[in-house]
Backbone as CSV, one residue per row, in Angstrom:
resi,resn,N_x,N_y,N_z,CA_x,CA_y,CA_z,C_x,C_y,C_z
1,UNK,121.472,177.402,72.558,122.475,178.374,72.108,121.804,179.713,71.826
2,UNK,122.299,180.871,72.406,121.473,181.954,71.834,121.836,182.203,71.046
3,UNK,121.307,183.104,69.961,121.292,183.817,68.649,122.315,185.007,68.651
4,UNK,122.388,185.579,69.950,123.199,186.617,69.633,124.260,185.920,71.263
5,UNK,125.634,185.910,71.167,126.308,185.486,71.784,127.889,186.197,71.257
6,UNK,128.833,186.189,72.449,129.994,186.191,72.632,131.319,185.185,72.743
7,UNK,131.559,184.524,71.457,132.371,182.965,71.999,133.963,183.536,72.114
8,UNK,134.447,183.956,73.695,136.359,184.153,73.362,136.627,183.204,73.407
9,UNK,137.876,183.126,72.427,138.674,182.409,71.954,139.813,182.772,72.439
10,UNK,140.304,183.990,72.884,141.458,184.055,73.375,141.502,185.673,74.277
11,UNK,142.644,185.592,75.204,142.477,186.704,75.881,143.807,187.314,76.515
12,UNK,144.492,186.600,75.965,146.161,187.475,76.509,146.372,188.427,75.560
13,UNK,147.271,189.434,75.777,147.826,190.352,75.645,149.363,190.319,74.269
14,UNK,150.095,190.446,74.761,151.654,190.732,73.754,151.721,189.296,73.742
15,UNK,151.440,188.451,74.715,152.325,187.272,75.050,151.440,186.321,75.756
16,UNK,150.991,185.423,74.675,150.562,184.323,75.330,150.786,183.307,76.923
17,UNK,149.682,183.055,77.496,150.315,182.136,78.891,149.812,180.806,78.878
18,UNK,150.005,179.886,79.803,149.614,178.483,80.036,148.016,178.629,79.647
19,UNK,147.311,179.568,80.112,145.829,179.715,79.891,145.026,181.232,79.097
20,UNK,145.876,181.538,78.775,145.536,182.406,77.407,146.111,182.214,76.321
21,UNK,145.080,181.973,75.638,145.918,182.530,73.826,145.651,183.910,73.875
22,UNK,146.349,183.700,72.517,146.277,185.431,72.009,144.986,185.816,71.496
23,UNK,144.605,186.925,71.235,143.164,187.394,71.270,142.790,186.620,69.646
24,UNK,141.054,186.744,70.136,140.036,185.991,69.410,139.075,186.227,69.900
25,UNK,137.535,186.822,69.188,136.652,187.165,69.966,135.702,186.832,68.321
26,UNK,134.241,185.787,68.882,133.585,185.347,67.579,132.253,185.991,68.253
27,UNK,131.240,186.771,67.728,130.201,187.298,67.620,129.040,186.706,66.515
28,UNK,128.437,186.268,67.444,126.960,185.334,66.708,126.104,186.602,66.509
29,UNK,125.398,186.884,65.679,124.274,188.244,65.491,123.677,187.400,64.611
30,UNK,122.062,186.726,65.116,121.602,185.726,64.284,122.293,185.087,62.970
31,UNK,122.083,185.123,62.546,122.870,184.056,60.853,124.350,185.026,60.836
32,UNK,124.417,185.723,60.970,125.741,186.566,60.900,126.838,185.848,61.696
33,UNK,128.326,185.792,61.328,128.969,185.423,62.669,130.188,186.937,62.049
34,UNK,130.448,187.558,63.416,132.102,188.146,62.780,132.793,187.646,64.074
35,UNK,134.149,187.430,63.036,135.489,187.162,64.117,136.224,188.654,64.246
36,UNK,136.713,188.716,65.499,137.436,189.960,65.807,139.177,189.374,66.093
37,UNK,139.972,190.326,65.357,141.211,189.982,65.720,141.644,188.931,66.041
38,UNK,141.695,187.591,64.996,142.246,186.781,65.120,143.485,186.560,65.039
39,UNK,143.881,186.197,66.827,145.472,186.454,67.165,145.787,185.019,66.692
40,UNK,147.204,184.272,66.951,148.093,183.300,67.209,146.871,182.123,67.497
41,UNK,146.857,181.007,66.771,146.318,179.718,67.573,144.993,179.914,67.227
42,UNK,143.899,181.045,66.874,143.079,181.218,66.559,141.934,180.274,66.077
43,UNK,142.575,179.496,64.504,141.935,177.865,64.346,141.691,177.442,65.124
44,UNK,142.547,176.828,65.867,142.551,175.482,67.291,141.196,176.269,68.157
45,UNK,141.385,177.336,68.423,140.689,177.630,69.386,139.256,177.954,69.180
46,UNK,138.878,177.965,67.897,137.411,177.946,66.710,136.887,176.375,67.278
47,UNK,138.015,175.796,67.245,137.350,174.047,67.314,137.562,173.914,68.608
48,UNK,138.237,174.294,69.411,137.668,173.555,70.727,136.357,174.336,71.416
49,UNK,136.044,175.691,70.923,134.833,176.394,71.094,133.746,175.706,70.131
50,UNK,134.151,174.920,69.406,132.554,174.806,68.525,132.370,175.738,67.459
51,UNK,133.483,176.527,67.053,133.069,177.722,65.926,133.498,177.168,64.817
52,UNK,132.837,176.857,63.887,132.936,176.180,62.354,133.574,177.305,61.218
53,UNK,134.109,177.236,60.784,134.704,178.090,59.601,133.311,178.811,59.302
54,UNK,132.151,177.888,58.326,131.003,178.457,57.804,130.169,179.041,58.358
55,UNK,130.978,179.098,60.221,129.861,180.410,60.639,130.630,181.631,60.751
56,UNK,131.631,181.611,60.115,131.916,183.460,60.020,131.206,183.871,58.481
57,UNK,131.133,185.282,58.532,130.653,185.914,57.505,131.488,187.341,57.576
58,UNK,132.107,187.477,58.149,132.984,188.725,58.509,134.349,188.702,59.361
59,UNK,135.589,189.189,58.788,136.824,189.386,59.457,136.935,190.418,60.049
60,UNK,137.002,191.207,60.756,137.297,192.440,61.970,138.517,192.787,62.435
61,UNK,139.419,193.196,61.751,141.105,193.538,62.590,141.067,195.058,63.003
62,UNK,141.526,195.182,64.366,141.497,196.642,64.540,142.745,197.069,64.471
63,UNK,143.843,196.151,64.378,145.200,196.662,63.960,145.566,195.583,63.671
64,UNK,147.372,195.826,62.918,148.054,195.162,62.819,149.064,194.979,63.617
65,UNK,148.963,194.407,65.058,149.937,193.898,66.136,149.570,192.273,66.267
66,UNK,150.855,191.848,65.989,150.352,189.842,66.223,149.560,189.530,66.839
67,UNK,149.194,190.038,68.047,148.553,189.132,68.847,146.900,189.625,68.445
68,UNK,146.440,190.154,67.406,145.274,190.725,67.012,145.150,190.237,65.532
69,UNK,146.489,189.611,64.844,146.295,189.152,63.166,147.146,188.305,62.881
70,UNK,148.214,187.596,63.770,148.624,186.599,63.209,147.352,185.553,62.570
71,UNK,146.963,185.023,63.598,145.653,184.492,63.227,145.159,184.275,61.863
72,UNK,144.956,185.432,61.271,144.498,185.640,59.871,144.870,184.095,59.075
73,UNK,145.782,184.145,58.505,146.539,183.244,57.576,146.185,181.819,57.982
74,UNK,145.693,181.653,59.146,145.009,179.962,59.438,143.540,180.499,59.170
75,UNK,142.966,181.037,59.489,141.606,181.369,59.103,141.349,181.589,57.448
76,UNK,142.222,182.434,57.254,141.683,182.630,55.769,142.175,181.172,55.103
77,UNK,142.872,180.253,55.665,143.042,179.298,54.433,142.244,178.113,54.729
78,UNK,141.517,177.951,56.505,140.534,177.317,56.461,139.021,177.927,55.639
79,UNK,138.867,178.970,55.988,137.727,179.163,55.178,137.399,178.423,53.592
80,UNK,138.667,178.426,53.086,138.959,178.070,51.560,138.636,176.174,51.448
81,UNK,139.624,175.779,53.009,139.768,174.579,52.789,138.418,173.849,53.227
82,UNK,137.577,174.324,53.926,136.406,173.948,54.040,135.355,174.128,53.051
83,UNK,135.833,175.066,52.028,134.976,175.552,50.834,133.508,176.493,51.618
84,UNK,133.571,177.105,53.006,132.620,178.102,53.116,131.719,178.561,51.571
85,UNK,130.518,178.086,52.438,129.513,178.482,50.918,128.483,179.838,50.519
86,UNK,129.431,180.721,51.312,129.018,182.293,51.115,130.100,183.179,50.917
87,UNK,130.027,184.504,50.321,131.336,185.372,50.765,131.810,185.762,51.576
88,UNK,132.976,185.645,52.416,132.883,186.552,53.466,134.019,187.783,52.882
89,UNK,133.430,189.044,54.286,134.059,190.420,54.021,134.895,190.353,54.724
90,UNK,136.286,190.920,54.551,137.503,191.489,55.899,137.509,192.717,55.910
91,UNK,137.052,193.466,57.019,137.628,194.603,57.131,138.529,194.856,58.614
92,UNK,139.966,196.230,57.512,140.889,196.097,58.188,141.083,197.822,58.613
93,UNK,142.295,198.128,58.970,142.824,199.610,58.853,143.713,199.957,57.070
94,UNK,143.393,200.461,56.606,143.866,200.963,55.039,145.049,200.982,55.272
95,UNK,145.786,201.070,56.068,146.833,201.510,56.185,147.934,200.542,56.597
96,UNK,147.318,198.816,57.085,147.759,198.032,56.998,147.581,197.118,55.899
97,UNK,146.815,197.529,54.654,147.102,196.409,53.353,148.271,195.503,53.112
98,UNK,149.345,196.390,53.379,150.123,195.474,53.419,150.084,194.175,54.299
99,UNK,149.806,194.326,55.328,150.168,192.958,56.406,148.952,192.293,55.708
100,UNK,147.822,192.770,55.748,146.573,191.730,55.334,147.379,191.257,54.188
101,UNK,147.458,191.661,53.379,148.023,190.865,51.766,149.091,189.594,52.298
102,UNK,149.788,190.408,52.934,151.322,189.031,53.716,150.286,188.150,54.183
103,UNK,149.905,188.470,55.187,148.908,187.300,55.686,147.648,186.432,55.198
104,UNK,147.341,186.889,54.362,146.490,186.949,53.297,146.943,185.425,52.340
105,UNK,148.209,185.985,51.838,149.047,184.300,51.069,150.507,184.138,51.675
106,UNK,150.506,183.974,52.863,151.474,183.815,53.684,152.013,182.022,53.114
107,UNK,151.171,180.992,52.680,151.760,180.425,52.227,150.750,180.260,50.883
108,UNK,151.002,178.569,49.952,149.928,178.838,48.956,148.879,177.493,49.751
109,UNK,148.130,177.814,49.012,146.687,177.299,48.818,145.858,177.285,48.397
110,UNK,144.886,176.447,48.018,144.069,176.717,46.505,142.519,177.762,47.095
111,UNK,142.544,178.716,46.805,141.188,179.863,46.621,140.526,178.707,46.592
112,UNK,138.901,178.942,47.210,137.778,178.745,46.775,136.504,179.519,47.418
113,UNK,137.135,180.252,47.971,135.940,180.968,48.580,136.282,182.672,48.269
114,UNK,135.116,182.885,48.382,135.445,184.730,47.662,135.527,185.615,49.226
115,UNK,136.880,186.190,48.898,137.366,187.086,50.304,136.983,188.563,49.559
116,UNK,136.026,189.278,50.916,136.120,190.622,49.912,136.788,191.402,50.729
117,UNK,137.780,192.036,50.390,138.443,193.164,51.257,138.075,194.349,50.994
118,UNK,137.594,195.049,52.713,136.949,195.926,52.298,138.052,197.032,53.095
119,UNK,138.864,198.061,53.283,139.848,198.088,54.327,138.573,199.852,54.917
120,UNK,139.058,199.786,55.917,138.981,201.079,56.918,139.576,202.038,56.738
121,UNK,139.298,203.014,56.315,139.883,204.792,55.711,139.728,205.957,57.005
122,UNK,137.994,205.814,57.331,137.876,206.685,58.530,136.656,205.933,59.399
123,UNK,136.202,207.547,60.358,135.400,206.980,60.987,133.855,206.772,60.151
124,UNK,133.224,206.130,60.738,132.070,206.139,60.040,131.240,204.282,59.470
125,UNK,130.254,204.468,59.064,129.378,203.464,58.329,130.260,202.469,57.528
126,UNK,130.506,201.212,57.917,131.083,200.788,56.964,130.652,199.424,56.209
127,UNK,129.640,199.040,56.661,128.754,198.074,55.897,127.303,198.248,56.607
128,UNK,126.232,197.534,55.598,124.766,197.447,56.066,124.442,196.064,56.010
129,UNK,123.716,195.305,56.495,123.094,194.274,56.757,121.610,194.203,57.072
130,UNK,120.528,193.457,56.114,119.368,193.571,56.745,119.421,193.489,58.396
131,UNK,120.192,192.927,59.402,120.363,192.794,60.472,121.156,193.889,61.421
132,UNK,121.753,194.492,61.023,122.821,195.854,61.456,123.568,196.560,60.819
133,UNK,123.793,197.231,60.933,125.226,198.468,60.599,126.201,198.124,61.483
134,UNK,127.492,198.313,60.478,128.458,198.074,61.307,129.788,199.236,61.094
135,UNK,129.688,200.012,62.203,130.386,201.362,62.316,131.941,200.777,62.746
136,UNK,132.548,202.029,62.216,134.291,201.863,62.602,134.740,203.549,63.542
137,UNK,135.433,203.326,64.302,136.175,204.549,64.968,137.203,204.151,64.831
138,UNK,138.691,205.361,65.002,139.679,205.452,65.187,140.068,205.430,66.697
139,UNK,141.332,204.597,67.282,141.381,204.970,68.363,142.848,205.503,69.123
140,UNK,143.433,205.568,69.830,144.747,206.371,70.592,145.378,204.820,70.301
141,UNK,146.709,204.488,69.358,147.350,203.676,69.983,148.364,203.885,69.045
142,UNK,149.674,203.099,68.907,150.738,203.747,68.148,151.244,203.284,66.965
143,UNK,150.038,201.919,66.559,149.996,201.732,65.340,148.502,202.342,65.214
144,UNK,147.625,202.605,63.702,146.613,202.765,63.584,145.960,201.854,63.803
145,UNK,144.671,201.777,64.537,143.829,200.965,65.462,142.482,201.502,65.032
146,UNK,141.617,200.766,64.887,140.234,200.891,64.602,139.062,200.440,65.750
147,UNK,137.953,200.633,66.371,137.639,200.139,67.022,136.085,199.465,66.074
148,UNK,135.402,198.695,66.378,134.164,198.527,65.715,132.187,198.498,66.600
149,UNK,131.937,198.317,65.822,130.230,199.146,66.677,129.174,198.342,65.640
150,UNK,128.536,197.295,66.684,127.543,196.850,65.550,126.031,197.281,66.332
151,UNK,125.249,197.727,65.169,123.848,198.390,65.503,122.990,197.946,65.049
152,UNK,122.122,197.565,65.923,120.945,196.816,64.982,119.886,198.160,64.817
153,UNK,118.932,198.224,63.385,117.893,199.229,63.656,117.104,199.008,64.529
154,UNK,116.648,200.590,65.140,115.199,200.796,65.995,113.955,199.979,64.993
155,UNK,113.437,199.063,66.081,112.060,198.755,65.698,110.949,199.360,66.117
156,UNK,109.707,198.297,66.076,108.245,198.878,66.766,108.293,197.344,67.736
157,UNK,107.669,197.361,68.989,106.729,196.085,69.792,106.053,196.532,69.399
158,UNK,104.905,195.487,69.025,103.622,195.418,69.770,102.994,195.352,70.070
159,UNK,101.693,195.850,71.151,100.985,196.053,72.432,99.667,195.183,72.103
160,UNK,99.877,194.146,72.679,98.730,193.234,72.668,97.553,193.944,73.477
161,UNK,97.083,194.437,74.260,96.211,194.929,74.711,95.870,196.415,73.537
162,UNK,96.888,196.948,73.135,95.959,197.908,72.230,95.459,197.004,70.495
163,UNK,96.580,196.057,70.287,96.089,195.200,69.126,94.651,195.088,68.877
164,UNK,94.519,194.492,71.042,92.731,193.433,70.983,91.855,194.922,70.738
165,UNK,92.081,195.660,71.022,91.169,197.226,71.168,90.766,197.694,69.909
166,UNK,91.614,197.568,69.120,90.937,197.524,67.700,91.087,195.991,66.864
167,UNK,90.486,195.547,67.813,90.496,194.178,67.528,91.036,193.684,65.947
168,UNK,92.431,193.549,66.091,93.415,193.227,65.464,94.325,192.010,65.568
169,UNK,94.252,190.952,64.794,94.930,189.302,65.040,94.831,188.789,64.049
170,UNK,95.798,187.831,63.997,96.205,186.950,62.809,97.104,187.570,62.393
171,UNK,97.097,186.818,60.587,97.031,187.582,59.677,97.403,189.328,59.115
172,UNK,96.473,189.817,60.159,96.262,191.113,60.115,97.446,192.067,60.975
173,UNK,98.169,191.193,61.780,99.067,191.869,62.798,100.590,192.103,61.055
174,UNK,100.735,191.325,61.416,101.873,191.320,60.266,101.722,192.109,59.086
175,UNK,100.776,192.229,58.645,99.804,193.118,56.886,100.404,194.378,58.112
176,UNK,99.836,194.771,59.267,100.334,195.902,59.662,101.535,196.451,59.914
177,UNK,102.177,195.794,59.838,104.137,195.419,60.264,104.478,195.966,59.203
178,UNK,104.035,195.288,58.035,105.192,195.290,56.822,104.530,196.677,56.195
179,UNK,102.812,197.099,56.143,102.332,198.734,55.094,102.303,199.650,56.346
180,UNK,102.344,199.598,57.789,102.038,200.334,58.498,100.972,201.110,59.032
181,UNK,100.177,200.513,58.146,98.203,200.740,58.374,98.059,199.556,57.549
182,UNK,96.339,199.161,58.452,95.542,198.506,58.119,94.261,198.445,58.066
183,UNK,93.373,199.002,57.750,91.386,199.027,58.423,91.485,200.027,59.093
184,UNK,92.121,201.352,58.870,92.364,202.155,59.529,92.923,202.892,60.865
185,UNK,93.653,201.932,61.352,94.939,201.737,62.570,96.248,201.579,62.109
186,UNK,96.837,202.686,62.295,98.614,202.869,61.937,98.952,202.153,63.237
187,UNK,100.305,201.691,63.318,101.691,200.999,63.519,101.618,201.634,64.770
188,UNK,101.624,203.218,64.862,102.338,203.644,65.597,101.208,203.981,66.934
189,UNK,99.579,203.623,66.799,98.623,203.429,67.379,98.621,202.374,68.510
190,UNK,99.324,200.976,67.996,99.431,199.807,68.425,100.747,199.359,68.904
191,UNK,101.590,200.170,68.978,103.171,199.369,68.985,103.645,200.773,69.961
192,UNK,104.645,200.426,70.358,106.080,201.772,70.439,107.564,201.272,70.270
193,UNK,108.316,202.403,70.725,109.370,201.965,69.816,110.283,201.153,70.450
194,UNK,111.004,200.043,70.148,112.016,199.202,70.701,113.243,199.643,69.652
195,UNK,113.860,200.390,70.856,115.533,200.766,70.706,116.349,198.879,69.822
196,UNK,117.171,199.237,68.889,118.169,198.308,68.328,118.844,197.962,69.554
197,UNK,119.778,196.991,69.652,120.654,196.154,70.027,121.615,197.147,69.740
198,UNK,123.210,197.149,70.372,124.029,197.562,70.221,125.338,196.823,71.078
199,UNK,126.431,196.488,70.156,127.529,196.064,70.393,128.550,196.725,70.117
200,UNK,129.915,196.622,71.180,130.860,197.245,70.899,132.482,196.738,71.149
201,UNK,133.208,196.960,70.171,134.549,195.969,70.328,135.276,197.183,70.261
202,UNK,136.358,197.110,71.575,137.316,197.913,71.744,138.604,197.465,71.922
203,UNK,139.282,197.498,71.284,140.831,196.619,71.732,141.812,197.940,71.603
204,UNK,143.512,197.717,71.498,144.559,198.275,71.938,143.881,200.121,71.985
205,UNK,144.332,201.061,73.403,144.349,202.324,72.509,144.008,203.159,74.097
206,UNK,144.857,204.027,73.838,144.413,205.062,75.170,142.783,205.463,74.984
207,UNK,142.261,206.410,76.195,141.134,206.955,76.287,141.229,207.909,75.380
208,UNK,140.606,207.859,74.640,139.942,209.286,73.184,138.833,209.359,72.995
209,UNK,138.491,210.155,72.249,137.006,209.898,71.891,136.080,208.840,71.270
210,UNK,137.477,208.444,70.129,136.603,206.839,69.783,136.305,205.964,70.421
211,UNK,136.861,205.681,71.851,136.485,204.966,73.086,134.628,205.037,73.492
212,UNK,134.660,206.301,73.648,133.210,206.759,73.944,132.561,206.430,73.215
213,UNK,132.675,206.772,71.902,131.554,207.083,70.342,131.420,205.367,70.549
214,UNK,132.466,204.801,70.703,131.972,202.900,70.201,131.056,202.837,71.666
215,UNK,131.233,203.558,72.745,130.538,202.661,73.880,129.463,203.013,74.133
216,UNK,128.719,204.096,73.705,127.947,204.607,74.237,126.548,203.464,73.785
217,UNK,125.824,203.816,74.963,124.195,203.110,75.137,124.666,201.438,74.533
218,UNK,125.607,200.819,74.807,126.177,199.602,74.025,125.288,198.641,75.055
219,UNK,124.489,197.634,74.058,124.262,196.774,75.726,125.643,195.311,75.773
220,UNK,126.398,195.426,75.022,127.764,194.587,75.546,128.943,195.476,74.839
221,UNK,129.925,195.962,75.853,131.178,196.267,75.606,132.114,195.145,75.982
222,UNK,132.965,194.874,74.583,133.690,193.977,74.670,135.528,194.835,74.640
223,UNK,136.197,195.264,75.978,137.030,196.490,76.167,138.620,195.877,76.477
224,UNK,139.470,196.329,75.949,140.626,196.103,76.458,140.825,196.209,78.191
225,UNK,141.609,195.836,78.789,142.179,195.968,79.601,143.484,195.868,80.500
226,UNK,144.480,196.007,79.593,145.555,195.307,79.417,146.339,195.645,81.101
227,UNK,146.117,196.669,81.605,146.556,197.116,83.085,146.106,197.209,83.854
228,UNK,146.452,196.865,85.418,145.564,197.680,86.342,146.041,198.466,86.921
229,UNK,145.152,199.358,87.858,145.409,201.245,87.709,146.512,201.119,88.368
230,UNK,147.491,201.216,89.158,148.465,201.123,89.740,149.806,201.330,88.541
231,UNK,149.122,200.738,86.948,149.968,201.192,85.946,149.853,201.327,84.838
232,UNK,148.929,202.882,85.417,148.265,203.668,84.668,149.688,204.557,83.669
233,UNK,150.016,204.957,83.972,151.341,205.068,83.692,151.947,204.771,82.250
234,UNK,152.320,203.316,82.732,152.765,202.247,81.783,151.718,202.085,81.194
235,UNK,150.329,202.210,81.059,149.233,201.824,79.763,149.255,203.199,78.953
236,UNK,149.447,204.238,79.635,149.229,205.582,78.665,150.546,205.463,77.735
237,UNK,151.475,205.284,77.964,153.041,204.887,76.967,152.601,204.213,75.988
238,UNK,151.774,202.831,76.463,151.949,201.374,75.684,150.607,201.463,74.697
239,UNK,149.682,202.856,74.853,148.699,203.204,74.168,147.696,201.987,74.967
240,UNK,147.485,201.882,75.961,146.529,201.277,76.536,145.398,201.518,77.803
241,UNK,145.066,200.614,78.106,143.756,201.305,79.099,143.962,200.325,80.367
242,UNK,143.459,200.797,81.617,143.333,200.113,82.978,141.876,199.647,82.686
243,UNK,142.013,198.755,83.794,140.911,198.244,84.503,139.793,199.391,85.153
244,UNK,140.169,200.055,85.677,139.403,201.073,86.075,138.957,202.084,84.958
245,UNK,139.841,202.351,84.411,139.647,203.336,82.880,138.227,202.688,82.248
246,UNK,138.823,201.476,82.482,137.541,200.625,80.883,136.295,200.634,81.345
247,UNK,136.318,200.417,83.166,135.320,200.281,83.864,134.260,201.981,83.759
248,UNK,135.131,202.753,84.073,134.482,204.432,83.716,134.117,204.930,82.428
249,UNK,134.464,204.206,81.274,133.975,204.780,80.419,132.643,203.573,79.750
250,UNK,132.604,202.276,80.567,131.054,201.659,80.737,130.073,202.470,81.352
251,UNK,130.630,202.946,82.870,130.143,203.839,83.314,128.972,204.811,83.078
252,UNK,129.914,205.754,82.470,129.351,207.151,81.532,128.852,206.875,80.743
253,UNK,128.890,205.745,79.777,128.209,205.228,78.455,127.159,204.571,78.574
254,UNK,126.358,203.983,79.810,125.784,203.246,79.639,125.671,201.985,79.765
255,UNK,126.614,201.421,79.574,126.379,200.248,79.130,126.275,199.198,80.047
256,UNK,125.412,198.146,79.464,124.736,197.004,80.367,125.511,195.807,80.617
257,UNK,126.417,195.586,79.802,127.284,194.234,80.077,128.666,194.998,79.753
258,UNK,129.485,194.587,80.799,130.901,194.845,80.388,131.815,193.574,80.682
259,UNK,132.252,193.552,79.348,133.277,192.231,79.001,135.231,192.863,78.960
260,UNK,135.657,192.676,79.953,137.005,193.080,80.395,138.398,192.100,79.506
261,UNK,138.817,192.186,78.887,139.624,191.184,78.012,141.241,191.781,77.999
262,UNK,141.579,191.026,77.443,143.539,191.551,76.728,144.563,191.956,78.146
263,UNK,144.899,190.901,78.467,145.234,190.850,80.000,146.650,190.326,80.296
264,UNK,147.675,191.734,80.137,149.268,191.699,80.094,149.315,190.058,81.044
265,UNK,150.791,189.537,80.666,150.934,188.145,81.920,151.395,188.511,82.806
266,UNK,151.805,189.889,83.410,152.359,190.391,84.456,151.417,189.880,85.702
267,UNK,150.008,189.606,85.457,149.228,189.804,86.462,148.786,188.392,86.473
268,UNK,148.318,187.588,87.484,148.120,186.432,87.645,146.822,186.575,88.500
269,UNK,146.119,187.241,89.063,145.190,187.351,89.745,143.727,187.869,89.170
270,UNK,143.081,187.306,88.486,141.991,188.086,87.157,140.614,188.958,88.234
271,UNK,141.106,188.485,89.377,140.179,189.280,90.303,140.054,190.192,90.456
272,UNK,141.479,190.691,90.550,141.839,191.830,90.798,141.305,193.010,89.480
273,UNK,140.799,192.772,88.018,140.212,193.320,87.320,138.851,193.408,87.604
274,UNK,138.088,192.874,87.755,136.839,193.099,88.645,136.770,193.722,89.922
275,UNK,137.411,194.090,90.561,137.819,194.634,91.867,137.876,196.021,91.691
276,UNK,139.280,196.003,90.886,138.865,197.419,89.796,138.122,197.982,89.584
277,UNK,137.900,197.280,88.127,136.044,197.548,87.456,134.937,197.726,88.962
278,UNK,134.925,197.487,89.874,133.409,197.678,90.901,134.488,198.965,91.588
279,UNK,135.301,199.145,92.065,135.778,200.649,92.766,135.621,201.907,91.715
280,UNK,135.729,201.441,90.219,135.313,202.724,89.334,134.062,202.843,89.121
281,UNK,133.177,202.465,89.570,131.786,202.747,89.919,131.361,201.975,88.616
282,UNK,131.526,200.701,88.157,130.244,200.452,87.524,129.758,198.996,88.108
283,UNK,128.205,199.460,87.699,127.488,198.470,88.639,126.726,197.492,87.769
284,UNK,126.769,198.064,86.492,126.245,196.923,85.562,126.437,195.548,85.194
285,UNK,126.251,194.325,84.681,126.827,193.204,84.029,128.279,192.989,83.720
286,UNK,129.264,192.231,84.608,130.525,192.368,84.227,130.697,190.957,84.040
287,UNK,131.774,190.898,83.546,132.280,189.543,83.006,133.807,189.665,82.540
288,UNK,135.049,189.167,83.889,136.193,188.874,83.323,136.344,188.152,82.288
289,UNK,136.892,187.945,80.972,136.737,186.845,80.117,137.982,185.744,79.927
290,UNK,137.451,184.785,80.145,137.770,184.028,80.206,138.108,182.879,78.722
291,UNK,139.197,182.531,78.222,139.270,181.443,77.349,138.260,180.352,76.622
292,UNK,137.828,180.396,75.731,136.646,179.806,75.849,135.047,179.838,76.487
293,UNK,135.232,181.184,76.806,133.733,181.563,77.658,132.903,181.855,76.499
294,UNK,131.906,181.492,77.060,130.241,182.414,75.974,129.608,183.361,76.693
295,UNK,129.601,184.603,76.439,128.595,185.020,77.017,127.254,185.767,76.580
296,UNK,126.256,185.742,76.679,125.254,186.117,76.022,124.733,187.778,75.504
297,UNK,124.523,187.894,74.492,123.995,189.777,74.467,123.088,189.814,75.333
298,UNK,122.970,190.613,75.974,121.794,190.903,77.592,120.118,190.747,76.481
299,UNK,119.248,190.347,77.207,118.122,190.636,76.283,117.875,191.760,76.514
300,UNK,116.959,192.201,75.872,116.381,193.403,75.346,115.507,194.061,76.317
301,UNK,115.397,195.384,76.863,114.877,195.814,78.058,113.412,195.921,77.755
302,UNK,112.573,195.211,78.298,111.108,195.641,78.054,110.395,196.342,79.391
């Protein structure tokens, strides 16, 4: 199992089909887990993936449209009923407190686990983790919509051949890690720099700028796609994005894996989104997603 992974749980749109649920997207970031927009059916679909209540540590809603938070209200009352033995955080849009609260004690059940609600105001920083930051944008859609951005910090590798040169091992590699000199060889003598990890979750919302700001240098975009270009049209109304759209702004951004999701039932052919996605010029890591798929964070470019 890798450490950092993608488990969907669900991938339709307004309206569930024979082979989509409604959206669900669980993010492994070593010991960390966050769930994104847990739509309709959400539970069920934790357990036939293998996702245990006690591996979330974080709730993620980028709006309040069902098929992105019904969900909630089976999750939050398994967490409880399993007695999860850490806190977890929800963060939402401020501006939907209300629905979180409805959904929140939609029926009763006995508390036992500490929910911290943290809600979304603007753009910006909205938690730290020895393991990442986890940023929020605003995005185009016609309820308020949030998009999210997880960053791991820039580190150091390093360089076994300059280590042996000042003949440096054991013991002594690590003493240099953690003060940054040792016997007179700094960090930055022996190592260079390894860029963070970067993830990005984009769901409902025309092209704006928060589109970009979440995608840029991302090595997995996880992107709506609710249309393909033919109704382009009908996604700019419905505050949404094409296949080709999602594919161009991987494009321009960078990014190394693109994960295509939220897929109206009008369309029965999932090819035809990849078909798309490769005529808007991107040539990177794609991945239609699929119900139950895993897919891995790309490793790290050395």
């Amino acid at each position: 199992m890798s450490a950092r992974e993608l488990v969907v749980l669900g991938t339709a749109s307004q309206v569930p089909t024979r082979h989509r649920n409604h959206n669900g997207y669980f993010l492994r970031w070593d010991t960390e887990g966050i769930l994104f927009d847990p739509g309709e059916g959400t539970q069920r679909q934790m357990l036939r993936a293998g996702v245990a209540a006690h591996d979330l540590t974080r709730l993620c809603v980028t709006h309040f449209h069902g098929d992105h938070s019904l969900g909630l209200a089976g999750v939050i009352q398994r967490i409880n009923l399993d007695r999860v033995p850490h806190p977890v955080t929800a963060h939402f849009p401020a501006s939907g407190q209300r629905f979180f609260d409805r959904l929140r004690y939609a029926t009763a059940y006995r508390e036992m686990v500490k929910l911290n609600e943290e809600p979304v105001r603007a753009d910006g920083v909205i938690a730290h983790t020895p393991a990442f930051r986890l940023e929020a944008r605003k995005l185009s859609h016609p309820v308020e919509s949030y998009g999210y951005r997880v960053v791991e910090p820039d580190g150091r590798r390093m360089l076994p051949e300059r280590l042996a040169a000042h003949g440096i091992s054991g013991p002594a590699i690590g003493r240099l890690q953690r003060e940054g000199a040792t016997d007179g060889v700094t960090l930055e003598e022996v190592s260079e720099p390894r860029p963070g990890q970067r993830f990005a979750f984009v769901m409902d919302t025309r092209l704006c700028d928060g589109v970009y700001a979440l995608a840029e240098g991302a090595d997995m975009l996880v992107i709506e796609s609710t249309f393909l270009d033919e109704d382009a049209e009908l996604a700019t109304e419905h505050g949404h994005l094409t296949a080709g759209q999602a594919a161009r702004v991987a494009a321009d951004s960078g990014v190394r894996h693109l994960v295509l999701t939220h897929f109206s039932q009008r369309y029965t052919d999932p090819a035809a989104f990849e078909r798309q996605a490769r005529e808007a010029g991107y040539e990177g890591e794609l991945t239609v997603a699929e119900d139950l798929g895993r897919v891995s964070v790309p490793k790290r470019v050395t």
